[in-house]
Phi, psi and omega in degrees: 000342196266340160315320206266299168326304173320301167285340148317297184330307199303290166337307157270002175257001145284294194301349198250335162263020161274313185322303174318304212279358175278320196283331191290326211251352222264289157318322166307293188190095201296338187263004173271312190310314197301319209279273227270045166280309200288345156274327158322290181311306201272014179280301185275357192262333171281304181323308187290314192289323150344276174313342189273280174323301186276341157294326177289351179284298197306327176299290171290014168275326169276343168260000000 
């Protein structure tokens, strides 16, 4: 289970240095910013699905 924190974890310090690099980026080279708005998205969408999964393992781990 603590794998699963981990890789969450993991997952939001990439969305949040896609996030810097969209903004770092925007002026500059607008189809770059765009690849990591599109890592920034699926970064959270595995990070919630991490979380989802690993609160239903620990439910069921608990009973």
């Amino acid at each position: 289970m603590r794998n699963y924190l981990i890789s969450e974890i993991i997952y939001w310090v990439i969305a949040v240095i896609s996030i810097f690099s969209i903004f770092e980026n925007w002026n500059i080279d607008k189809n770059r910013a765009y690849i990591f708005l599109g890592f920034a998205i699926l970064s959270v969408f595995m990070a919630l699905f991490r979380r989802y999964f690993r609160i239903k393992y620990s439910k069921k781990k608990d009973r």
